[in-house]
PAMARKOL-646259 format. One line per field, with one value per residue (C-alpha): residue number from 0; x, y, z; residue in three letters. Coordinates in Angstrom, 2 decimals. Each point is the difference from the previous one (the first is absolute). Last residue first. Example, Ala and Ser with C-alpha at 12.3 -4.5 7.8 and 13.67 -1.06 7.14 Angstrom:
nr	(1, 0)
xx	(13.67, -1.37)
yy	(-1.06, -3.44)
zz	(7.14, 0.66)
rest	(SER, ALA)
% end
This chain:
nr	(212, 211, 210, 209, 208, 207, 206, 205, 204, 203, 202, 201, 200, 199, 198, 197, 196, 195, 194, 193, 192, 191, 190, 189, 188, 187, 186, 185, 184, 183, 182, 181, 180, 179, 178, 177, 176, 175, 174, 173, 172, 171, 170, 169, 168, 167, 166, 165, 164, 163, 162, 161, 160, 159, 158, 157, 156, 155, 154, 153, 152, 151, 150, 149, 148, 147, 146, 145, 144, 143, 142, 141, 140, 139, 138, 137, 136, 135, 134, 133, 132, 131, 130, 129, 128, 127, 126, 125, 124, 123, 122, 121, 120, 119, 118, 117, 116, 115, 114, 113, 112, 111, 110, 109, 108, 107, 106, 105, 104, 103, 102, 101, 100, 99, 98, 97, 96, 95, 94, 93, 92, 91, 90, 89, 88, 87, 86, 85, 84, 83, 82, 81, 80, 79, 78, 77, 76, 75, 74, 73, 72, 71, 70, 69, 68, 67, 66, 65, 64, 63, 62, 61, 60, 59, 58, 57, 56, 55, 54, 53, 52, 51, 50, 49, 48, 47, 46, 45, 44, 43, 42, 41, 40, 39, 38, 37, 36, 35, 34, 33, 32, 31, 30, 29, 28, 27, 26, 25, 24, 23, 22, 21, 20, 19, 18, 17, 16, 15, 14, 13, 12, 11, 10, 9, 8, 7, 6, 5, 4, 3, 2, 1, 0)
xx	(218.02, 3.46, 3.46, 3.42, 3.42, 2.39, 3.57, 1.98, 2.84, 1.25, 2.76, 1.35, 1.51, 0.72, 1.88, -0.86, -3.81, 0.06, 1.36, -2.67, 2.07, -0.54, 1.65, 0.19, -2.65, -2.16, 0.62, -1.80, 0.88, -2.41, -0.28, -3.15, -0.63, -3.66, -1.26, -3.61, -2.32, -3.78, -0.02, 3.02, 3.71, -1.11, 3.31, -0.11, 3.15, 1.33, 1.75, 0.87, 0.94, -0.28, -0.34, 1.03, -1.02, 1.54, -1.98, 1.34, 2.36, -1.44, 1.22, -2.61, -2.12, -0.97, 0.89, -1.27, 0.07, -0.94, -0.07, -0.42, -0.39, 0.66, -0.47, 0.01, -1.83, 0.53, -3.46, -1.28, 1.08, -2.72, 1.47, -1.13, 1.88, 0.34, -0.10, 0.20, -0.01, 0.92, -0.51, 1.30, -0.71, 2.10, 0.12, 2.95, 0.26, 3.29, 2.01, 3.81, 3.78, 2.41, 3.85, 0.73, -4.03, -2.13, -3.55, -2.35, -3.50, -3.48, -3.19, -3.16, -2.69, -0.30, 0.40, -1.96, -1.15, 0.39, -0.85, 1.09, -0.64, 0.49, -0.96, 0.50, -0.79, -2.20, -2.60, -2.46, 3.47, -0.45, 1.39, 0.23, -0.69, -0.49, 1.52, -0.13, 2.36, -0.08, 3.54, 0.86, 3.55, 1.58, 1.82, -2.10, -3.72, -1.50, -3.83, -1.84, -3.29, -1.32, -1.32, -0.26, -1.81, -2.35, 1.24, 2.66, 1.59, 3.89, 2.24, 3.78, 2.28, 3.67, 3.70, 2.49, 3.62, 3.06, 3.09, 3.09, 3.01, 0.47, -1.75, -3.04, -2.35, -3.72, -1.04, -4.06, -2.16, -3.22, -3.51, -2.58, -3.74, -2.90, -3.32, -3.16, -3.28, 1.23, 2.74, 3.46, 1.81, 2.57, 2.89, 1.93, 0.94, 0.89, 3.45, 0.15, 3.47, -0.27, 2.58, -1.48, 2.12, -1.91, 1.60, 3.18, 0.30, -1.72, 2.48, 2.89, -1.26, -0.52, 3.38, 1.70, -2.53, 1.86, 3.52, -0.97, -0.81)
yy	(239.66, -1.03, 1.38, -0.92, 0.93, -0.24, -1.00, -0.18, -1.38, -0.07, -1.14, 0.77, -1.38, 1.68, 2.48, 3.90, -1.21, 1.84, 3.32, -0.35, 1.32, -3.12, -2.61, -2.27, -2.04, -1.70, -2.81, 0.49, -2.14, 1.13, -0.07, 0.20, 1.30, -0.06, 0.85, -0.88, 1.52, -0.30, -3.05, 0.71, -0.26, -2.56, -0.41, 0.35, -1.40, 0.64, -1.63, 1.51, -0.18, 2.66, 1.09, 2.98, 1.94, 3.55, 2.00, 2.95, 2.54, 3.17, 2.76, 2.47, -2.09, -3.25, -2.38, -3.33, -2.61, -3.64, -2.75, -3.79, -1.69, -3.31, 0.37, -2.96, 0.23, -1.32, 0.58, 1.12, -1.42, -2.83, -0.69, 0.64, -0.79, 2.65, 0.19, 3.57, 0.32, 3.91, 2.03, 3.78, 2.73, 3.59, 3.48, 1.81, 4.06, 0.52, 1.55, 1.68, -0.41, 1.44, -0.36, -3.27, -1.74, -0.42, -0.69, 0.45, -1.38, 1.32, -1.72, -1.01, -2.86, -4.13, -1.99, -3.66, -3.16, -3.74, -2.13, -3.19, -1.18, -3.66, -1.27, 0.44, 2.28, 1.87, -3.17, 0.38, 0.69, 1.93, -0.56, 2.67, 3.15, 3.18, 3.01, 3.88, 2.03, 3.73, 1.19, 4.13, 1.16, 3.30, -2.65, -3.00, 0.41, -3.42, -0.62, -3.14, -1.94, -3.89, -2.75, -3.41, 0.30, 2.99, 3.73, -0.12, 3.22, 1.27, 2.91, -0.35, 2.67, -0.15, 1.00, -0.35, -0.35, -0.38, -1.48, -0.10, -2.76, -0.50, -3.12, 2.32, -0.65, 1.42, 0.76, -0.19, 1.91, -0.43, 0.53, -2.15, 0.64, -2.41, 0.35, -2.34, -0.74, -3.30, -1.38, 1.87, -2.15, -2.94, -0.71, 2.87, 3.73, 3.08, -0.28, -2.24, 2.05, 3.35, 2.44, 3.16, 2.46, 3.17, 0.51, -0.96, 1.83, 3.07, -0.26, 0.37, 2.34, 2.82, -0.64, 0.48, 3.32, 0.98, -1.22, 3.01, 2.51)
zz	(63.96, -1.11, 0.67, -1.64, 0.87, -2.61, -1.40, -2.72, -1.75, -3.64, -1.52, -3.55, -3.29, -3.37, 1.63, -0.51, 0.51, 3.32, -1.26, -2.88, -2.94, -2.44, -1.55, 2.22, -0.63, 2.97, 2.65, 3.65, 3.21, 3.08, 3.30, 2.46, 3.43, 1.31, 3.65, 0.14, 2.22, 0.39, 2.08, 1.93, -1.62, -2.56, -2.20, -3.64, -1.77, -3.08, -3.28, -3.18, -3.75, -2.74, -3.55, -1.20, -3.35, -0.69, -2.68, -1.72, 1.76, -1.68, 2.38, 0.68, -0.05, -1.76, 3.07, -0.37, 2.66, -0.05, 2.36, 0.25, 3.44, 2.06, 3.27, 2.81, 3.18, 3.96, 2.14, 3.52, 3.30, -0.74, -3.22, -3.40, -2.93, -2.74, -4.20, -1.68, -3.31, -0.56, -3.30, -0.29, -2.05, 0.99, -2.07, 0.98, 0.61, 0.27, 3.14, -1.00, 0.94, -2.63, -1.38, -0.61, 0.25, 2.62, -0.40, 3.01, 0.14, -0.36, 0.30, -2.21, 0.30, -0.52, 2.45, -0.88, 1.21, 1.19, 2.97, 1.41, 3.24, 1.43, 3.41, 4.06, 2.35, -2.40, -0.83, -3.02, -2.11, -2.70, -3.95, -2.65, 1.83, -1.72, 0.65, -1.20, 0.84, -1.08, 0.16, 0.97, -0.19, 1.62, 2.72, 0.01, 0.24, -0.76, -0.33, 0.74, -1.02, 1.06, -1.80, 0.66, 3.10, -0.87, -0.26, 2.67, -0.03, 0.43, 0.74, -0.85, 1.41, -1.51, 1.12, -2.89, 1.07, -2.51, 0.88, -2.27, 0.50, -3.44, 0.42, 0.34, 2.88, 0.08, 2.93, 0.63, 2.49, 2.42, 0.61, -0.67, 0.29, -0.05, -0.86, 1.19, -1.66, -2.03, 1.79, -1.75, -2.44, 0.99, -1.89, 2.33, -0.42, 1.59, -1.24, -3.41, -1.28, -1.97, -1.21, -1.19, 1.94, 0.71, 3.89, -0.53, -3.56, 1.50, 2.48, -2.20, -2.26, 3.22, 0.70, -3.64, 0.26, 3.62, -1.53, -3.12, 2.68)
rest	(UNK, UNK, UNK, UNK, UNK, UNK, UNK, UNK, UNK, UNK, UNK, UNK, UNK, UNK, UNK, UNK, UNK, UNK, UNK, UNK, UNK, UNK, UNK, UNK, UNK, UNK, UNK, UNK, UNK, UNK, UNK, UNK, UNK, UNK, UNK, UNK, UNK, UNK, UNK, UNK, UNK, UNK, UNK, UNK, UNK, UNK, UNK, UNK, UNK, UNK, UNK, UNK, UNK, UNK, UNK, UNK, UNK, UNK, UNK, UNK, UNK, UNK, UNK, UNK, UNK, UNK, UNK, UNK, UNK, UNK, UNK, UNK, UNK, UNK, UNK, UNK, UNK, UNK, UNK, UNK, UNK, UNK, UNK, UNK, UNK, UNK, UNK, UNK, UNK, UNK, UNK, UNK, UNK, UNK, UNK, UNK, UNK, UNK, UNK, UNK, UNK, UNK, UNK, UNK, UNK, UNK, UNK, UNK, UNK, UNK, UNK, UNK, UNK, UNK, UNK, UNK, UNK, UNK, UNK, UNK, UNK, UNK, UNK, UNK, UNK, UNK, UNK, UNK, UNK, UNK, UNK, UNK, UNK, UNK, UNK, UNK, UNK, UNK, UNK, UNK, UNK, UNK, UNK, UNK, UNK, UNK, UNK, UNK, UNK, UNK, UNK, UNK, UNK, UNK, UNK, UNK, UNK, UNK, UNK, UNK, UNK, UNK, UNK, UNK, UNK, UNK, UNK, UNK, UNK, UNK, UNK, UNK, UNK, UNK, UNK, UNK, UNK, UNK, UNK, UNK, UNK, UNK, UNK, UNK, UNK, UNK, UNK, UNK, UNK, UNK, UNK, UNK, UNK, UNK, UNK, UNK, UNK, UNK, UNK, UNK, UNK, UNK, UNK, UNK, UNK, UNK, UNK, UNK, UNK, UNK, UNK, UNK, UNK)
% end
């Protein structure tokens, strides 16, 4: 009974993992009038050798050409996304992009400590610039991102802050699919009981399949 429960903990930490990379994502936002939606997952990469998998489904909406709408459903998490783009290129095969934004919402994690395994709720704000180059294959982009999480209950972590470096590639599969992997470098305080914030440093990697219509 008890390695059935330690079971049971284990995938809800795979599944519920809050560790985010840009998948689903480019510098570009939605046309004005169409949605997009991206599945996909992210791996984040301890040195310590531990990997932790987060699969996510992003749904988007164009609201004019500047602006455009998403929500994020990652494990037991939910992230409104709201974007707004910086700098657009008139030409899509070929010009600069840069958009910024917010994810902002709740989700659970897992935190490990010596003797128990447990999801947390977490409260997540992030802020991405994100600057691309267009290409007529699709476009190359560069993250740059600031995050925090707070997690009050029911074991008062305080407030981790990570900021983050990235690079990814959206590649035009047919006209209304994009295959998109992406990595990701992220440094953040130690001191906590995240179990992929148990090193200072970590990798991310992710990739997703994105629709539009």
């Amino acid at each position: 009974m008890k390695k059935s429960w330690y079971l049971m903990l284990l995938m809800a930490g795979i599944l519920c993992s809050g560790c985010l990379s840009m998948t689903g994502g480019t510098a570009r936002t939605v046309e004005p009038g169409e949605s997009s939606s991206a599945v996909g997952t992210s791996l984040v990469i301890n040195p310590n050798g531990g990997v932790y998998p987060a699969p996510q489904y992003i749904h988007r909406w164009g609201q004019s050409e500047r602006v455009d709408l998403g929500i994020r459903i990652i494990g037991l998490g939910v992230l409104m996304e709201p974007r707004l783009q910086l700098l657009r290129s008139e030409d899509e095969d070929w010009g600069l992009d840069v958009l910024t934004g917010l994810k902002a919402g709740a989700l659970v994690d897992a935190v490990f400590g010596d003797d128990f395994f447990a999801p947390i709720p977490v409260f997540f704000l992030e802020v991405p610039l994100v600057i691309g180059w267009n290409f007529s294959w699709g476009q190359i982009f560069g993250v740059g991102k600031g995050t925090v999480r707070r997690t009050p209950l029911p074991i008062d972590i305080g407030t981790v802050w990570t900021a983050s470096g990235g690079l990814g590639f959206a590649v035009d599969v047919t006209d209304t699919v994009q295959i998109i992997p992406d990595i990701l470098v992220s440094i953040t305080n130690p001191e906590d009981y995240f179990p992929q914030f148990e090193e200072p440093f970590a990798l991310q990697a992710g990739l997703a399949l994105v629709f539009t219509r």
